[in-house]
Kinemage of the C-alpha trace (Angstrom):
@kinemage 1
@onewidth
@group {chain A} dominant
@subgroup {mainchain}
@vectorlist {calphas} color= white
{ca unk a 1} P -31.173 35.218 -2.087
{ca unk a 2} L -28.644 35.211 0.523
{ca unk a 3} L -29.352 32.041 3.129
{ca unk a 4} L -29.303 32.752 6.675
{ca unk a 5} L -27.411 30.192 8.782
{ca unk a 6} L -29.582 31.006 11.889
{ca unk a 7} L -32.873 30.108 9.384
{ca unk a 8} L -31.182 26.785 8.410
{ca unk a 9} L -30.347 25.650 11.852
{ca unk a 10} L -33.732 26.550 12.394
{ca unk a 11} L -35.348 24.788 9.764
{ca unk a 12} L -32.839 21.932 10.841
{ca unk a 13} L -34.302 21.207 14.237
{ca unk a 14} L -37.402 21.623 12.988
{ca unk a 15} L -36.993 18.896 10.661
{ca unk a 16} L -35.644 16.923 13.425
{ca unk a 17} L -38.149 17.646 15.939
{ca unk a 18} L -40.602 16.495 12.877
{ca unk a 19} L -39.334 13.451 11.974
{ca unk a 20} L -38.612 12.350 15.703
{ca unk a 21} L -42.837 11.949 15.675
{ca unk a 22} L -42.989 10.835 12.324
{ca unk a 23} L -44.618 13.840 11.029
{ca unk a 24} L -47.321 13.372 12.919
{ca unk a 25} L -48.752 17.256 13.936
{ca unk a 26} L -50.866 16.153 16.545
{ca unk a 27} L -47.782 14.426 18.580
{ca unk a 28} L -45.428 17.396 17.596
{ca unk a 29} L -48.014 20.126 18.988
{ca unk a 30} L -48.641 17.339 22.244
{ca unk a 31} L -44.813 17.700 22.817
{ca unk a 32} L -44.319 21.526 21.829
{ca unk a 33} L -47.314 21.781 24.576
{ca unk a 34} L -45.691 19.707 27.716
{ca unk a 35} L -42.338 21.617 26.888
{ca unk a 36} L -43.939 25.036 27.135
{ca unk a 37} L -45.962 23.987 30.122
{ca unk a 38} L -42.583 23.184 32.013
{ca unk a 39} L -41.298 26.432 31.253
{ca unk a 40} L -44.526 28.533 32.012
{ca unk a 41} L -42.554 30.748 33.988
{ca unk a 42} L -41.122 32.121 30.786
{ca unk a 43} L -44.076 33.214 29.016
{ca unk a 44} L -46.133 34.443 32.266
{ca unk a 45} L -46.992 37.856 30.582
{ca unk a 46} L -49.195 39.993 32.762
{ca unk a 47} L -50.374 43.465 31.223
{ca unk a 48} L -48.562 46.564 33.542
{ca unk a 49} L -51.215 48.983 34.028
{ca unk a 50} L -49.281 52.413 32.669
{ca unk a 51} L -48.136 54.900 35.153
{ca unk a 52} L -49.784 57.978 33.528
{ca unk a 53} L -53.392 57.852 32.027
{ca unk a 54} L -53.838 57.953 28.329
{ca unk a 55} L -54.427 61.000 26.575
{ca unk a 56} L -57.535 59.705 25.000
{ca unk a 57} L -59.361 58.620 27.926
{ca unk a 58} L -59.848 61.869 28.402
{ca unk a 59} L -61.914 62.920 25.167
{ca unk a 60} L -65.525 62.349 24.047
{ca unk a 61} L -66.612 58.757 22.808
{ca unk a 62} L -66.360 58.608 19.118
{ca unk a 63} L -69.510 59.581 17.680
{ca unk a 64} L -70.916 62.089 20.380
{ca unk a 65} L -70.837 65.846 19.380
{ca unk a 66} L -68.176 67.956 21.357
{ca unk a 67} L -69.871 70.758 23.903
{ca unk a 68} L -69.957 74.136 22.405
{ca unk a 69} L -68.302 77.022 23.533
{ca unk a 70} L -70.094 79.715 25.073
């Protein structure tokens, strides 16, 4: 298998990052934590309403018998 250089310089920071708090996973999820709280801004997703209502609002709730036609 081919190696990726992006995956290795990856997996090099992450080694980095790991041994910087001594493998400790509580201290390396504290400091992921503070990092991503200073850049909230970033991941400050809000759902968007959609401009034009779904198709399958419109139809019966699953399990109910459709109206005959007459």
């Amino acid at each position: 298998m081919r190696k990726d250089p992006i995956v290795e310089e990856i997996h090099k920071f992450r080694e980095a990052h790991a041994r910087k708090f001594n493998y400790d996973i509580d201290a390396i999820f504290a400091d992921l934590q503070r990092k991503q709280a200073k850049r909230k801004k970033l991941a400050d997703l809000k759902p968007v309403k959609p401009l034009l209502p779904c198709v399958a609002e419109k139809r019966a709730v699953y399990g109910t018998k459709r109206p005959k036609k007459t």
